[in-house]
C-alpha positions as CSV (number, residue, x, y, z in Angstrom):
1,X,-1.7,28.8,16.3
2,X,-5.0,30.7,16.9
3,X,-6.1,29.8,13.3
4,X,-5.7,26.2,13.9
5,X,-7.1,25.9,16.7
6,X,-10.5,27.9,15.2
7,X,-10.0,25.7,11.9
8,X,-9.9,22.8,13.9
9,X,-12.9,23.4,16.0
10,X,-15.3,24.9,13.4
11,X,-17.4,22.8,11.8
12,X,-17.3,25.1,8.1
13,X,-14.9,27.6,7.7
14,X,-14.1,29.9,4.4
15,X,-10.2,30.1,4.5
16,X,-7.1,27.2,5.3
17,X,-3.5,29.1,6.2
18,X,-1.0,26.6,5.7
19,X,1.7,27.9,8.1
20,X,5.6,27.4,8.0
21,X,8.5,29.5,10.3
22,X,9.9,28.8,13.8
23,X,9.9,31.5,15.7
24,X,6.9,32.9,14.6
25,X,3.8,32.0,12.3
26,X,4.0,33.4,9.2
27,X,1.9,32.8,6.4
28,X,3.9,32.0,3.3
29,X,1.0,30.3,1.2
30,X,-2.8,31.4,1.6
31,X,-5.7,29.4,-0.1
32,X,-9.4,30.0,-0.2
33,X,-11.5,27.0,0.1
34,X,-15.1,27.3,0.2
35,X,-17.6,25.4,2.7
36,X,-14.8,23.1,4.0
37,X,-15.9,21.0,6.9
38,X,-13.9,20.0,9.7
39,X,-13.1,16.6,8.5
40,X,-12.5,17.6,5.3
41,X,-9.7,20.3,6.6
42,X,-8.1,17.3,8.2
43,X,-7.8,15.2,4.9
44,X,-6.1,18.3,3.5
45,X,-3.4,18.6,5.7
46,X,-2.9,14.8,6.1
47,X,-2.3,14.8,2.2
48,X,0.1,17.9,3.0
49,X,1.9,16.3,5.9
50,X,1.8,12.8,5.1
51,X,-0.1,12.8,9.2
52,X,-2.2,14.5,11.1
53,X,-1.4,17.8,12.1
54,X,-2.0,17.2,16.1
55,X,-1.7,20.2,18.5
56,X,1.3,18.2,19.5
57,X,3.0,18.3,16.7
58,X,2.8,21.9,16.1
59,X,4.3,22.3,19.8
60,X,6.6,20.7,19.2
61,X,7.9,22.0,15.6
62,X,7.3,25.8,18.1
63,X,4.3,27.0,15.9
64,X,2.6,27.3,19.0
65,X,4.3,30.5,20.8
66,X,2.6,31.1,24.0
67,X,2.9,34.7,23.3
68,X,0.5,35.0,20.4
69,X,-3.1,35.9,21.3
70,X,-6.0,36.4,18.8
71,X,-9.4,37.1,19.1
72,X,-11.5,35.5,16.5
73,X,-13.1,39.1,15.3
74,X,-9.2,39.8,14.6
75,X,-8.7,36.2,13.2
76,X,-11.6,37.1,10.8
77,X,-10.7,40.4,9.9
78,X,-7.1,39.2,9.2
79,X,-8.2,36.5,7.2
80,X,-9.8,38.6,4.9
81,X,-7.3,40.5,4.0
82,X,-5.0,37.5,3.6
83,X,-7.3,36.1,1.5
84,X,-6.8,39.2,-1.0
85,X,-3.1,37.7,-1.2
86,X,-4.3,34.6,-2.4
87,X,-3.0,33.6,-6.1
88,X,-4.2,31.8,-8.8
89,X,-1.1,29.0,-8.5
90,X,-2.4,28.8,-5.0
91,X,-5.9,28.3,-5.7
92,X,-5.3,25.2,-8.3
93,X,-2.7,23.8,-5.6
94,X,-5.9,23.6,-3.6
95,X,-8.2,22.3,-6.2
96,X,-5.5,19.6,-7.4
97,X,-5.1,18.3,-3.6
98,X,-8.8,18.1,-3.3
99,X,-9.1,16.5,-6.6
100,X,-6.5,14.0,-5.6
101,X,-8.1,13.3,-2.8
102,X,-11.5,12.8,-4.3
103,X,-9.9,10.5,-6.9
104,X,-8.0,8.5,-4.0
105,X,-11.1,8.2,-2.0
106,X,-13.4,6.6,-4.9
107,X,-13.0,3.0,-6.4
108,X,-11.3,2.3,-9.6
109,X,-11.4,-0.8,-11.9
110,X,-8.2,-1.6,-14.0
111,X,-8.4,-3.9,-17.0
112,X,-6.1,-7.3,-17.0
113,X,-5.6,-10.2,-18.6
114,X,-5.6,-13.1,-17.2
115,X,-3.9,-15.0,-20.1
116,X,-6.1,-18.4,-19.5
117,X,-8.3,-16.6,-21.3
118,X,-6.2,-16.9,-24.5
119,X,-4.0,-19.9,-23.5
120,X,-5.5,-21.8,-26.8
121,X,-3.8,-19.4,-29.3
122,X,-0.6,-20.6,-27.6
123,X,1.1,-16.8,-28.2
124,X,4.2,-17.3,-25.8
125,X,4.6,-15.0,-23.2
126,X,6.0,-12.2,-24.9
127,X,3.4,-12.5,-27.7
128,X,0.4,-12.6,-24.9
129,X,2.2,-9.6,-23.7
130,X,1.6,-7.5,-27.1
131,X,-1.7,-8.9,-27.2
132,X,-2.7,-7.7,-24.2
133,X,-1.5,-4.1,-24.6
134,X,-2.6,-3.8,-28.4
135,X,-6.1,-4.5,-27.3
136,X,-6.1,-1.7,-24.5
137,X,-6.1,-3.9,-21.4
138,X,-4.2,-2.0,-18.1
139,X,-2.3,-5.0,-16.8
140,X,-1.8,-8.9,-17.6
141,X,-2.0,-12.0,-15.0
142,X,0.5,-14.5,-16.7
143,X,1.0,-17.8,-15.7
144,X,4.4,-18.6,-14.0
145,X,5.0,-21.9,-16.3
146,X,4.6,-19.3,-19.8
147,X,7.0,-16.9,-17.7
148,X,9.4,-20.3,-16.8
149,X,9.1,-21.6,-20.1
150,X,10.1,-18.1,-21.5
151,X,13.5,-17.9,-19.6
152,X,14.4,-21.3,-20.4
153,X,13.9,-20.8,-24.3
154,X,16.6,-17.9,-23.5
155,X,14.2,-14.9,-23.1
156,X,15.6,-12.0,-21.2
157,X,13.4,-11.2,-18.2
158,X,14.7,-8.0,-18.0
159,X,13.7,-7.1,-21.3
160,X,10.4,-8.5,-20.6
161,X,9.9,-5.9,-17.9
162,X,11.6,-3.1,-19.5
163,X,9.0,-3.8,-22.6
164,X,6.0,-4.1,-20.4
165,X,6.9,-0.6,-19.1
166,X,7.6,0.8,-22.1
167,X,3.9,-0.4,-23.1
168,X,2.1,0.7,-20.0
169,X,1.4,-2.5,-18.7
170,X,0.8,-3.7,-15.4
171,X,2.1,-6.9,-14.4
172,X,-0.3,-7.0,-11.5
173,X,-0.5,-10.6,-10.9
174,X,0.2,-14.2,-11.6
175,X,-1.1,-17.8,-11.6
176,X,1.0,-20.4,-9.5
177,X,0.4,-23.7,-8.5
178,X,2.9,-24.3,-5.8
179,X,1.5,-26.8,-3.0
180,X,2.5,-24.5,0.1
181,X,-0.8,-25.8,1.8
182,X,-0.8,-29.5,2.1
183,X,-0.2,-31.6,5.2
184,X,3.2,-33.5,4.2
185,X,6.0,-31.7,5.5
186,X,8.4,-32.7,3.1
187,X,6.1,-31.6,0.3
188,X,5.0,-28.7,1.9
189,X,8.0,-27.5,2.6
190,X,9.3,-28.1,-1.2
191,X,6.0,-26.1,-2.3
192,X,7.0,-23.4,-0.2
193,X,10.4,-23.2,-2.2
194,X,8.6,-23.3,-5.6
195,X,6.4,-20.6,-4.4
196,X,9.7,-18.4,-3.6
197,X,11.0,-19.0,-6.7
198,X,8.0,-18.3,-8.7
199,X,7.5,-15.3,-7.0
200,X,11.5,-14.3,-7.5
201,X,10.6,-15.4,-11.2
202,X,7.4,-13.2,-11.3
203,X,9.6,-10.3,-9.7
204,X,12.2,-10.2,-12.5
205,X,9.4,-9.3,-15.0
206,X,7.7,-6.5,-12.9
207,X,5.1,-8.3,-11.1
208,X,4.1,-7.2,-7.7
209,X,1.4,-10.1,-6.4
210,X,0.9,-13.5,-7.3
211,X,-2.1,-16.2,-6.3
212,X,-2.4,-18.6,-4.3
213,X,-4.7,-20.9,-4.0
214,X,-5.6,-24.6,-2.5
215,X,-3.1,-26.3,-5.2
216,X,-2.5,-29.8,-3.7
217,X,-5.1,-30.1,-1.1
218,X,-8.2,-30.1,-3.8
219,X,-9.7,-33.6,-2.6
220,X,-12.0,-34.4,0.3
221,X,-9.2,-36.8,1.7
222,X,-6.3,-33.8,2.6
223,X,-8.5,-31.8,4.6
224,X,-7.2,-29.2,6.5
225,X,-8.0,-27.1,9.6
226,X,-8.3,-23.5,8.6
227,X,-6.1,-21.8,11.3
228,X,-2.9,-24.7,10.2
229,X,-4.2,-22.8,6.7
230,X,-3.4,-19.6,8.0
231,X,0.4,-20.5,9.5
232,X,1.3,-22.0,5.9
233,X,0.1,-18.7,4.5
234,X,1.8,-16.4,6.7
235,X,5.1,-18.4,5.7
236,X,4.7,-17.6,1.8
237,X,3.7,-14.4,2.9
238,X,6.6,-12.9,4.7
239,X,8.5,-14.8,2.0
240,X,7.0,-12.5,-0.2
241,X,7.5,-9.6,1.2
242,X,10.6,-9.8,1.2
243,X,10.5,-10.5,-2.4
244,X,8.6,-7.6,-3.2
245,X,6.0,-10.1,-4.3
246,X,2.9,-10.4,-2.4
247,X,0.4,-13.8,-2.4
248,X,-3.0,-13.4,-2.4
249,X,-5.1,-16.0,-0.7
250,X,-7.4,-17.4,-3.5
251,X,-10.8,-19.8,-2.6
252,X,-11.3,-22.4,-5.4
253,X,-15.2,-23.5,-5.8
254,X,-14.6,-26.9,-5.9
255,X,-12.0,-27.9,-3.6
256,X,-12.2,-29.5,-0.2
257,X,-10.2,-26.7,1.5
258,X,-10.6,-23.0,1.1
259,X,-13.8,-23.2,-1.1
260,X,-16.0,-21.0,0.3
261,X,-14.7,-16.9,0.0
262,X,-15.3,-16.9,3.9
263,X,-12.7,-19.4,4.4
264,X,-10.0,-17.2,2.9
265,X,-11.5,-14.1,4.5
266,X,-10.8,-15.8,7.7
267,X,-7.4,-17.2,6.9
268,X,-6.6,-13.4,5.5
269,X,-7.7,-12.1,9.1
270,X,-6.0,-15.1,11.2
271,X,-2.6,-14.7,9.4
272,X,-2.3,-11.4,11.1
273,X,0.0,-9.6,9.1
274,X,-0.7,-6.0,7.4
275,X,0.0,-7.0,3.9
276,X,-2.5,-10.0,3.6
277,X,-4.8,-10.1,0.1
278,X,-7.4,-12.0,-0.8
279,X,-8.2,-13.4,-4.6
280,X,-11.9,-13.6,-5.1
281,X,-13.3,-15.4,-8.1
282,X,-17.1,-14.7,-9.3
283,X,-16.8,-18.6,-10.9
284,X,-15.4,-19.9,-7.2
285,X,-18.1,-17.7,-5.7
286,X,-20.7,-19.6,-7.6
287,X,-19.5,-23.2,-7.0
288,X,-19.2,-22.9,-3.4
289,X,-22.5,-21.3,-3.2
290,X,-21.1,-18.0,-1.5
291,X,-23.8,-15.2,-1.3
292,X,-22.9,-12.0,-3.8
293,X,-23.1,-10.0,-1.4
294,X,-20.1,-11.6,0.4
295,X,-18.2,-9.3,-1.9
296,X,-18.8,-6.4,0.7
297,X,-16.7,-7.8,2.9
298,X,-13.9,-7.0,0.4
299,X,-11.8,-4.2,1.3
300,X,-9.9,-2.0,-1.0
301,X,-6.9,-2.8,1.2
302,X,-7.1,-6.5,1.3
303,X,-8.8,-6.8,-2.7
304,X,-5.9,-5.7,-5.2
305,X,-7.1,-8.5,-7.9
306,X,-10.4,-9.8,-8.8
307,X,-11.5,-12.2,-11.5
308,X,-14.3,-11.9,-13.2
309,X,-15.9,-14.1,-15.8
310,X,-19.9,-15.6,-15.9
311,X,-21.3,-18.4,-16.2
312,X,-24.3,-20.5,-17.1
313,X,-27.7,-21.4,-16.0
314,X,-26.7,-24.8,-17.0
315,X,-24.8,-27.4,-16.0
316,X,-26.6,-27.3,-12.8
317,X,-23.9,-25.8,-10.3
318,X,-22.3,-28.6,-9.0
319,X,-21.6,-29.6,-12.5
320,X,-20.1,-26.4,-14.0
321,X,-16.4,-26.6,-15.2
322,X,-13.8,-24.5,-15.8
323,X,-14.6,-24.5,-19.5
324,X,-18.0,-23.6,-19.4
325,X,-17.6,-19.7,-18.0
326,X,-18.5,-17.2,-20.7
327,X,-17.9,-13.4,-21.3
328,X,-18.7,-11.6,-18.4
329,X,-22.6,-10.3,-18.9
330,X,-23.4,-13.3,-21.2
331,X,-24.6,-15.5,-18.0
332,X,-26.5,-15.3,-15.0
333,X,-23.6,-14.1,-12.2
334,X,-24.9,-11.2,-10.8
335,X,-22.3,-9.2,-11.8
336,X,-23.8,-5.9,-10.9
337,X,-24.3,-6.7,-7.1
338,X,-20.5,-7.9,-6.7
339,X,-19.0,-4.5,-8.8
340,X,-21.6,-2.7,-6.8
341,X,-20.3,-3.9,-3.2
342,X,-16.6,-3.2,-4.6
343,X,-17.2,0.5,-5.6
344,X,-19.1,0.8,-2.4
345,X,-15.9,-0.2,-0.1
346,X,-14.0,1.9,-2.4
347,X,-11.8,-0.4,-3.7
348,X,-8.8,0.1,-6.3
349,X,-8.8,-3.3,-8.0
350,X,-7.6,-4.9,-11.1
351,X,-10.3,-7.2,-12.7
352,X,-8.8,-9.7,-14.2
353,X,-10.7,-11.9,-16.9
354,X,-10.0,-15.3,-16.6
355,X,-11.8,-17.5,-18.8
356,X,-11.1,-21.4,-20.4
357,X,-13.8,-21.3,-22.7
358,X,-12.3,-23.4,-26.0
359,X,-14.9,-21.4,-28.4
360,X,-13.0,-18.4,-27.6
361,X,-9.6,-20.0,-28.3
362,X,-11.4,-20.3,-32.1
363,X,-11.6,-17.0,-32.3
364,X,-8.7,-14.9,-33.9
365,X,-6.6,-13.6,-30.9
366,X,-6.7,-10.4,-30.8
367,X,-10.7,-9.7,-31.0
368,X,-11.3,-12.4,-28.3
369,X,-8.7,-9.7,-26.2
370,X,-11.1,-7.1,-27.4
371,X,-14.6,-8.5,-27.0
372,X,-13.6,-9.6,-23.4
373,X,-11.9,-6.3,-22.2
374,X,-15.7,-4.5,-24.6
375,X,-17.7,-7.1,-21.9
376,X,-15.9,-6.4,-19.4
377,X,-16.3,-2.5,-19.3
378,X,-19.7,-2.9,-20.4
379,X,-20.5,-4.9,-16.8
380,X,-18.9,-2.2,-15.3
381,X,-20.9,0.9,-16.6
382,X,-24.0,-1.0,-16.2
383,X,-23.2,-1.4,-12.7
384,X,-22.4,1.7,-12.0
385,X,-25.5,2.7,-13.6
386,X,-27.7,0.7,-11.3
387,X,-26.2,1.6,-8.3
């Protein structure tokens, strides 16, 4: 108890004494660690614990006899001599937390498909699937009509999902076009429905989120009020979790409602539930004018998937299309301050490469898989580089 309590109160300290036993403290596994701080001794035991260890809980586990008194010259003599008992498996059980924690603590890209990019080869879904692993991406973004079209053809799901395993990929999301947001009841609520049973669909295969974005209320005429946004969303949402398939709000550029990346920030934060997730786009960024550095404002917890692409100097903005976004690097996006804010907040995040660029569909399948995932990893180091 005394050892804690000096742990906990000093701001550097040479030795951590993990202590088990009821009755009384005894020290079952000793580990040296060098120059940790305070904060840094708490990380360690909440990765040991699963919570913090709070004087509370150790009275009330009875680590905290009232009987046992130290001084800290004792504490420190005793320490040192403990510390001769430490071992080398104890040491590396140390350094492998640590490094755990280190690794959990910085950001991390994944690689995915989004299969738009090679919808022109026209592989079928299991074919996009050995595409996708063959050329070294970590996950794939199918779309739900492939996956549909798949299990009407007679396709097993299940095999789907056990073969995606079996290849290491992630199926970490998909592309939906359920109308869950408009204003007609009737068709809302029959969007909702196709939204559950896209995401059941999407399930079978492995997948764990799946987008959604303004599908239905794109025109000027069927605007919408963001916080009515918000309610629809919470509905697909808790829908979803119950699934085991979460939707991520997603802003389209063009499209009278949820254009700008704010607007789905704020329907994220109005929705009010803990598993909310946001789909940012650096296309959609561009066409509703939202500022790069927007993308701070994306947590690791709310930013699971990302799409990235470039695009043009020209057509002018208001003119781009889907078709004209190119390999990420090959435009003018600025690429390097949106990775930048992502690694900043830390984030864990697939980036997804969506493209509809026909020239690419020319190209043989499997090295227009490669040069996007080569681009891709390429915008990446460079960012990392400038930051």
């Amino acid at each position: 108890a005394q050892m804690y309590k000096y742990l906990a109160t000093t701001p550097s300290v040479n030795f951590l004494f993990f202590m088990t036993g009821v009755e009384k403290i005894s020290p079952e596994l000793v580990v040296g660690v060098q120059g940790l701080t305070c904060s840094a001794f708490q990380e360690e035991l909440y990765s040991m614990f699963l919570q913090p260890l709070s004087k509370d809980r150790l009275i009330s586990r009875n680590l905290l006899p009232g009987r046992i008194r130290m001084r800290r010259k004792d504490f420190l003599r005793s320490a040192a001599a403990l510390s001769c008992l430490s071992v080398l498996s104890g040491r590396a059980q140390t350094e492998r937390v640590r490094g755990e924690l280190a690794e959990n603590n910085n950001a991390w890209f994944g690689y995915c498909m989004n299969t738009g990019t090679i919808r022109g080869h026209k592989l079928g879904l299991a074919g996009e699937i050995e595409l996708t692993a063959r050329a070294g991406y970590d996950a794939i973004e199918p779309w739900i009509g492939t996956i549909d079209e798949y299990r009407k053809a007679g396709g097993s799901l299940a095999d789907l999902k056990k073969r995606c395993t079996d290849l290491g990929l992630k199926v970490c999301s998909a592309i939906g076009f359920a109308r869950w947001i408009v204003n007609d009841e009737r068709q809302r609520a029959e969007g909702v429905e196709q939204m559950k049973r896209d995401m059941d669909l999407l399930a079978r295969i492995g997948g764990t989120h799946i987008a959604a974005p303004p599908a239905g209320a794109y025109g000027a005429e069927s605007e919408i009020a963001l916080d009515a946004v918000a309610e629809r969303y919470l509905v697909i949402l808790k829908a979803g979790v119950d699934i085991g398939v979460i939707p991520q709000i997603e802003s389209w550029g063009g499209s009278a409602n949820l254009s700008h990346l704010s607007e789905a920030l704020y329907v994220a934060a109005q929705a009010g539930h803990p598993d909310v997730r946001v789909l940012a786009d650096v296309f959609h960024m561009y066409r509703s004018d939202t500022h790069p550095s927007a993308a701070r404002l994306l947590s690791r917890e709310v930013t699971h998937c990302f799409h990235i692409n470039d695009y043009p100097a020209d057509p002018p903005r208001d003119k781009l299309r889907d078709s004209d976004r190119v390999w990420p690097g090959d435009g003018i996006a600025p690429l390097n301050t949106i990775l930048g804010a992502l690694r900043a907040n830390r984030c864990r995040t697939y980036l997804s490469l969506e493209l509809f660029n026909k020239n690419y569909w020319q190209m043989e399948a499997l090295e227009a898989a490669r040069t996007g995932l080569a681009r891709m990893k390429a915008c990446v180091a460079q960012s990392t580089s400038v930051s």
